[in-house]
N, CA, C and O atoms as a GROMACS GRO file, in nm:
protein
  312
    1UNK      N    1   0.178   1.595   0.465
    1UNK     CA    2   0.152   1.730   0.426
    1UNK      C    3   0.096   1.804   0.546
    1UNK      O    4  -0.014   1.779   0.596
    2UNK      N    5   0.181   1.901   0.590
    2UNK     CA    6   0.134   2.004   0.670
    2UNK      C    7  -0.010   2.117   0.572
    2UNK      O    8  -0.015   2.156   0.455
    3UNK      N    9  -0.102   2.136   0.686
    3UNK     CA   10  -0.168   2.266   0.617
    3UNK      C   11  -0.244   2.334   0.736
    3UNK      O   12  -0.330   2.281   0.807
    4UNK      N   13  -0.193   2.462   0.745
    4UNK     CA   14  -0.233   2.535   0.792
    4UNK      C   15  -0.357   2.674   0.781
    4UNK      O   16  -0.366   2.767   0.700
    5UNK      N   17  -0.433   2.640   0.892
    5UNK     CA   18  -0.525   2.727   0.880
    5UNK      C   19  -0.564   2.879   0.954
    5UNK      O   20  -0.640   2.893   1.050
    6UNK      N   21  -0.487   2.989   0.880
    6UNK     CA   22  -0.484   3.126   0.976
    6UNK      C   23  -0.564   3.190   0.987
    6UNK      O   24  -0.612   3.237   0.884
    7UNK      N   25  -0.629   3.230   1.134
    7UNK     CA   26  -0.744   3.302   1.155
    7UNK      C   27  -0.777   3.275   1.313
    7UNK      O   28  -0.702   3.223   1.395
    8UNK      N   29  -0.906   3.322   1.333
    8UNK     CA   30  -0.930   3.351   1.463
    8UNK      C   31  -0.988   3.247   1.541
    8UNK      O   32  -0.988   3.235   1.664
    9UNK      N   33  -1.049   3.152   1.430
    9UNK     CA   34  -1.090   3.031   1.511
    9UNK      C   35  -1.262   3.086   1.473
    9UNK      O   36  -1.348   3.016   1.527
   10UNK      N   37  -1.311   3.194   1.392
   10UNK     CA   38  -1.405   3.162   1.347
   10UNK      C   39  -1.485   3.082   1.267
   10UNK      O   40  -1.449   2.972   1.224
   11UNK      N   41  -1.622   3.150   1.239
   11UNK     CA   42  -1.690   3.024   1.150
   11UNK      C   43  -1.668   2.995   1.054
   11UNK      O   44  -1.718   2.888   1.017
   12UNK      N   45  -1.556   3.093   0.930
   12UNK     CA   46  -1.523   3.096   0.840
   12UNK      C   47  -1.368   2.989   0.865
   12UNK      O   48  -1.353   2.877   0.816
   13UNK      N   49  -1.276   3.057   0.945
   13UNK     CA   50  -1.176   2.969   0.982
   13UNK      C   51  -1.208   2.784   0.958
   13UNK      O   52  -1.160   2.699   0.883
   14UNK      N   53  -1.312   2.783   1.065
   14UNK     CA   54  -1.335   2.622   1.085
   14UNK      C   55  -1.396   2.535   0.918
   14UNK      O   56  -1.353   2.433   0.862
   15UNK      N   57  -1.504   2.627   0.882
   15UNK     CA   58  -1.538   2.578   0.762
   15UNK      C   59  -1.413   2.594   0.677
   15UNK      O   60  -1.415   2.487   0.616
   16UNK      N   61  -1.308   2.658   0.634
   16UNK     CA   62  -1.203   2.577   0.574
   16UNK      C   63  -1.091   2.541   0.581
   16UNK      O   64  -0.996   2.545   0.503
   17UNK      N   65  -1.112   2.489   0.721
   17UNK     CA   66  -1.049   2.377   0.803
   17UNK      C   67  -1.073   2.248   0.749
   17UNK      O   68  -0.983   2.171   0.717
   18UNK      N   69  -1.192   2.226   0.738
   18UNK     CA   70  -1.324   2.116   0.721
   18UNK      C   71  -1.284   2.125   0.570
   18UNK      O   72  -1.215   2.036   0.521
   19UNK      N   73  -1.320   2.216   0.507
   19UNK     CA   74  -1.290   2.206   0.342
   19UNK      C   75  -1.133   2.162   0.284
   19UNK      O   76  -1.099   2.108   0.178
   20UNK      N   77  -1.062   2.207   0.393
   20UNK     CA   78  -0.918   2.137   0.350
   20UNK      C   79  -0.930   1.991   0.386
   20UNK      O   80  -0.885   1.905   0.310
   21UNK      N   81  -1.003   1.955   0.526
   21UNK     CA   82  -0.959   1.820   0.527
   21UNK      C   83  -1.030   1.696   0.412
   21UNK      O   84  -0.997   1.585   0.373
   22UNK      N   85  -1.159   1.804   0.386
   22UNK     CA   86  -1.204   1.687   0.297
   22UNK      C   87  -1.119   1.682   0.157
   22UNK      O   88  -1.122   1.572   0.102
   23UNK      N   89  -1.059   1.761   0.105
   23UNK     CA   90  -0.993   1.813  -0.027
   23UNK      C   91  -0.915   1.686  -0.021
   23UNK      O   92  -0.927   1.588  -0.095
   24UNK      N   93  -0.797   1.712   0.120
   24UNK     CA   94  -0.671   1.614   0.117
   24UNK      C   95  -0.751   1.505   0.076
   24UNK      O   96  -0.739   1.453  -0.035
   25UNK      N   97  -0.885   1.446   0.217
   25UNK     CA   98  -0.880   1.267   0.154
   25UNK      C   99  -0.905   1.218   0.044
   25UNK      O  100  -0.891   1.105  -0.002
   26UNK      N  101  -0.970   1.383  -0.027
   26UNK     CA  102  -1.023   1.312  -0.161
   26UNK      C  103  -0.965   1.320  -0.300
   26UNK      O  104  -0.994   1.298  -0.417
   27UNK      N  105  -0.854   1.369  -0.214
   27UNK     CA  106  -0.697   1.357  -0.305
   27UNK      C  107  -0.600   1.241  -0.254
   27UNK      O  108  -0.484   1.240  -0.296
   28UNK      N  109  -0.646   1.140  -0.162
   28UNK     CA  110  -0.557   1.046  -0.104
   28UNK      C  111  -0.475   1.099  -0.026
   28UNK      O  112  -0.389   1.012  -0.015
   29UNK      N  113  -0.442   1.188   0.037
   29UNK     CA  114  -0.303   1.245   0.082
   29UNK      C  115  -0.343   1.236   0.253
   29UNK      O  116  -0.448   1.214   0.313
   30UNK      N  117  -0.232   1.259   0.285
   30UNK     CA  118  -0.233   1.237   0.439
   30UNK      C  119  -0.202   1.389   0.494
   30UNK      O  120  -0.096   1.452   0.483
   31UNK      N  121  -0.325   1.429   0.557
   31UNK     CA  122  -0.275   1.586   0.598
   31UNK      C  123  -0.281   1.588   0.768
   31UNK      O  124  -0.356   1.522   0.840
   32UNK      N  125  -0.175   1.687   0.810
   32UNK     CA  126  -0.202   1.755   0.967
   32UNK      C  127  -0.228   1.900   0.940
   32UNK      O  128  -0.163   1.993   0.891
   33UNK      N  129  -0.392   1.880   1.008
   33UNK     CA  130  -0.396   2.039   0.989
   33UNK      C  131  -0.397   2.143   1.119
   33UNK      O  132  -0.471   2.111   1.212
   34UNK      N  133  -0.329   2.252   1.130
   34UNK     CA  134  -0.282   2.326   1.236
   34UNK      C  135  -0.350   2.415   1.225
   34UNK      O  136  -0.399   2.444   1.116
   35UNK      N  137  -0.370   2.480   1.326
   35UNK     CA  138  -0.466   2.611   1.345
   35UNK      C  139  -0.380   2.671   1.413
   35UNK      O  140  -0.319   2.618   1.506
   36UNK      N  141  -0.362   2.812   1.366
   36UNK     CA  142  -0.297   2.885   1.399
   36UNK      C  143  -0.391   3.042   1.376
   36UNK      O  144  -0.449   3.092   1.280
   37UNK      N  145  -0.362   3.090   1.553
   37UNK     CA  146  -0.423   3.191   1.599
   37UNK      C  147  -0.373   3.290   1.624
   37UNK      O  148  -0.439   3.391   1.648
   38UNK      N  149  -0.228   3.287   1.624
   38UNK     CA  150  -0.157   3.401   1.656
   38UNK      C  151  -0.144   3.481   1.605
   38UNK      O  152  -0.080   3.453   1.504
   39UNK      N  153  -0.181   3.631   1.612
   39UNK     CA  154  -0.172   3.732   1.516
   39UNK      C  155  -0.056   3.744   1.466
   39UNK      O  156  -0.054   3.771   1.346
   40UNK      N  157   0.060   3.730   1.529
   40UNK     CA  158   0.215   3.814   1.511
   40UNK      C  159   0.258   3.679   1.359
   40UNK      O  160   0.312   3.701   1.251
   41UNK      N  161   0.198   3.534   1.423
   41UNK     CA  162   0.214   3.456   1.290
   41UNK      C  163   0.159   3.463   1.219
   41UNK      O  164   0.212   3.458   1.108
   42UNK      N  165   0.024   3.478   1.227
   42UNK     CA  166  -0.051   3.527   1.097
   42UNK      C  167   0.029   3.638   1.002
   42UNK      O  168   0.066   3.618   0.887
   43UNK      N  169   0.042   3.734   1.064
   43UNK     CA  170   0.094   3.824   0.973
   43UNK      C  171   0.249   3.819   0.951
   43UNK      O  172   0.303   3.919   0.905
   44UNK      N  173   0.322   3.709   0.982
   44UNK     CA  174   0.467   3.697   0.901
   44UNK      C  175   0.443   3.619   0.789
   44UNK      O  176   0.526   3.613   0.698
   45UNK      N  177   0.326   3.552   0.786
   45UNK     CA  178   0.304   3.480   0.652
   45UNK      C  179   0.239   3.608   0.564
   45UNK      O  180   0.215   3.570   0.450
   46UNK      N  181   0.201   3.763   0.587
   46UNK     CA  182   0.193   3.862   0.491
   46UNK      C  183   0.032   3.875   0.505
   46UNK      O  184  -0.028   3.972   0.459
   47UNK      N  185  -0.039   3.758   0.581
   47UNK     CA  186  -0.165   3.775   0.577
   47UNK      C  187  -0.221   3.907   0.645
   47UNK      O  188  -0.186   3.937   0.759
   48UNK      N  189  -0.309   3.983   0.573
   48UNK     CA  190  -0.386   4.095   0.571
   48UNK      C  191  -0.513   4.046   0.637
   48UNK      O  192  -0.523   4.065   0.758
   49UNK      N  193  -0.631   3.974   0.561
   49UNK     CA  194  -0.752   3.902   0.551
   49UNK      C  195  -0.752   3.817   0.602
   49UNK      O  196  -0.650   3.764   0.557
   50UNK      N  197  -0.798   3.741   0.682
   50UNK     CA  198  -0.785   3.619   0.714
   50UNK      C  199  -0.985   3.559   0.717
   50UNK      O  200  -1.086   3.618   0.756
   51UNK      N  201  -0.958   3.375   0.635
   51UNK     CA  202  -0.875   3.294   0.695
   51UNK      C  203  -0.797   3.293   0.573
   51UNK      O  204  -0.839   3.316   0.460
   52UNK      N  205  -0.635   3.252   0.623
   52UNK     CA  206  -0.572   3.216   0.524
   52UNK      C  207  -0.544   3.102   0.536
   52UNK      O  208  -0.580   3.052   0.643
   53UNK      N  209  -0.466   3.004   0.431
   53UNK     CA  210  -0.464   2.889   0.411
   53UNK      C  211  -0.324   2.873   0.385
   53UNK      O  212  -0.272   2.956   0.310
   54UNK      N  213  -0.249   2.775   0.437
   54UNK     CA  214  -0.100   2.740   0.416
   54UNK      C  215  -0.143   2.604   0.356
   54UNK      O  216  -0.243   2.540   0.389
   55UNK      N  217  -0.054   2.570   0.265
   55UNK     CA  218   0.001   2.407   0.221
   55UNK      C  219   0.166   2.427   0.229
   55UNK      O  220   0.238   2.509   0.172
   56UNK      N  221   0.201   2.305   0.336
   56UNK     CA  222   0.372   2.278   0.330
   56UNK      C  223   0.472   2.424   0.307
   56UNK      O  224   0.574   2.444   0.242
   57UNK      N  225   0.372   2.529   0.411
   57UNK     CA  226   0.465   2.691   0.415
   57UNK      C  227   0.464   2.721   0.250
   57UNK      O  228   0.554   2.733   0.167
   58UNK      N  229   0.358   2.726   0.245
   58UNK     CA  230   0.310   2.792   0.069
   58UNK      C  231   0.180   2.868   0.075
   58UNK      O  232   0.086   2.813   0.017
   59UNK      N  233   0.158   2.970   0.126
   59UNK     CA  234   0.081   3.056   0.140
   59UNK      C  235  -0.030   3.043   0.032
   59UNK      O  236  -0.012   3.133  -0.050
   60UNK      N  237  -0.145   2.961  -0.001
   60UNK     CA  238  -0.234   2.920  -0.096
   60UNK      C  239  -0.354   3.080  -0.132
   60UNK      O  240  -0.369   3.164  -0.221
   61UNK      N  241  -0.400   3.053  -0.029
   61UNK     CA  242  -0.501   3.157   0.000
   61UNK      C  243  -0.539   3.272   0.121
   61UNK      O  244  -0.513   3.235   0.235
   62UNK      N  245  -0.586   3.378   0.107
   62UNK     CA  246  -0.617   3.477   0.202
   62UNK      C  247  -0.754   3.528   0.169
   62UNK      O  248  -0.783   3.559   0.054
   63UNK      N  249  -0.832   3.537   0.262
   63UNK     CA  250  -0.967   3.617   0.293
   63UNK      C  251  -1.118   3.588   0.216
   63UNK      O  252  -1.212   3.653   0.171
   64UNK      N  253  -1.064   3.403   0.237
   64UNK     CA  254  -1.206   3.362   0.162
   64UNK      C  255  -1.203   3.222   0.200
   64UNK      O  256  -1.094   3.166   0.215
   65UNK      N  257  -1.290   3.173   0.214
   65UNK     CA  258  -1.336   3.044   0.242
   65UNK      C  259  -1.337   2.951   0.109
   65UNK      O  260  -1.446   2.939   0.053
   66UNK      N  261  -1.198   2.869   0.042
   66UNK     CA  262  -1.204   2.813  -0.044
   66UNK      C  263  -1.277   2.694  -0.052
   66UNK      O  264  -1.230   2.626   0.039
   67UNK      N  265  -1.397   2.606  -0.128
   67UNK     CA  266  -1.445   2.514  -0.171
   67UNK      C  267  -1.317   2.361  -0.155
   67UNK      O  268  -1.196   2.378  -0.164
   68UNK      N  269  -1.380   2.231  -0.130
   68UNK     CA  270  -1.314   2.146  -0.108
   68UNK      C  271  -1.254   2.136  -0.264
   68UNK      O  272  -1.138   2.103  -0.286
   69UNK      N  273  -1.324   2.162  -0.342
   69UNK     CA  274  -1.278   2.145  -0.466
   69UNK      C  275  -1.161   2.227  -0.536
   69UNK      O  276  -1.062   2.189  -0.599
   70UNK      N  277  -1.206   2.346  -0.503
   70UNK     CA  278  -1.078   2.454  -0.513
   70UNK      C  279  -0.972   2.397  -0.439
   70UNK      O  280  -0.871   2.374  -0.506
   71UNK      N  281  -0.966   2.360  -0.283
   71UNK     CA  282  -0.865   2.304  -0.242
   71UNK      C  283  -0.778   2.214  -0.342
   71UNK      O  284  -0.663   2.235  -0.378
   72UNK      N  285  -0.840   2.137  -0.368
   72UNK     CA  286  -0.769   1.967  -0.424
   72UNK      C  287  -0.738   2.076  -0.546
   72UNK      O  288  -0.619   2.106  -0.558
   73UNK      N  289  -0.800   2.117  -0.608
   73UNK     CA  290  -0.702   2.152  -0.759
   73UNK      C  291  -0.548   2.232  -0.710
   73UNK      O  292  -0.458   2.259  -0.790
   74UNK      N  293  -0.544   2.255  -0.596
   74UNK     CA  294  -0.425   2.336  -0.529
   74UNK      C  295  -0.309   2.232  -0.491
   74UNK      O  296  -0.190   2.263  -0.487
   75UNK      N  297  -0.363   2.100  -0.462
   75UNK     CA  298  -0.295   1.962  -0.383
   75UNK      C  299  -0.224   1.886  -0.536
   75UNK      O  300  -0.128   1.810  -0.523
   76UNK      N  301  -0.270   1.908  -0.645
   76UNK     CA  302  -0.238   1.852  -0.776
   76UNK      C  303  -0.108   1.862  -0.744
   76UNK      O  304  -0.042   1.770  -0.696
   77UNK      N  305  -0.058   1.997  -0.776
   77UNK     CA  306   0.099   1.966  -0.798
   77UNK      C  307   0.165   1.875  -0.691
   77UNK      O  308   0.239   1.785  -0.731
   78UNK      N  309   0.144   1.889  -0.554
   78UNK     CA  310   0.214   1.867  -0.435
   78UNK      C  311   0.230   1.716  -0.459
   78UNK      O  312   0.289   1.646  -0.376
   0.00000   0.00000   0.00000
């Protein structure tokens, strides 16, 4: 599972960076997570707010720092 994390590389960015990776292990899953800084990509994924959050090019979240827990209820279906 790819998941991507869009934003500037702030403190918000990194903390759910960190909140995705703990989500995946504690969903068993095997994640690579990418940081992605580029504005021009940020905003072909539609993002306005950032940080936003990709799972497997599925645009999850924008302009909030989701909980590890919120994560994993997102990883269910996948």
């Amino acid at each position: 599972m790819i998941t991507k994390v869009l934003g500037s590389g702030c403190r918000r960015c990194v903390a759910l960076g960190e909140n995705a990776l703990a989500a995946a292990r504690a969903a068993g899953k095997e994640v690579e997570l990418v940081k992605v800084t580029d504005m021009a990509q940020i905003a072909g994924y539609g993002v306005m707010s950032t940080p936003g959050l990709v799972i497997d090019e599925r645009l999850v979240s924008t302009g909030k720092v989701l909980t590890a827990e919120e994560i994993r209820a997102l990883l269910q279906p996948l």
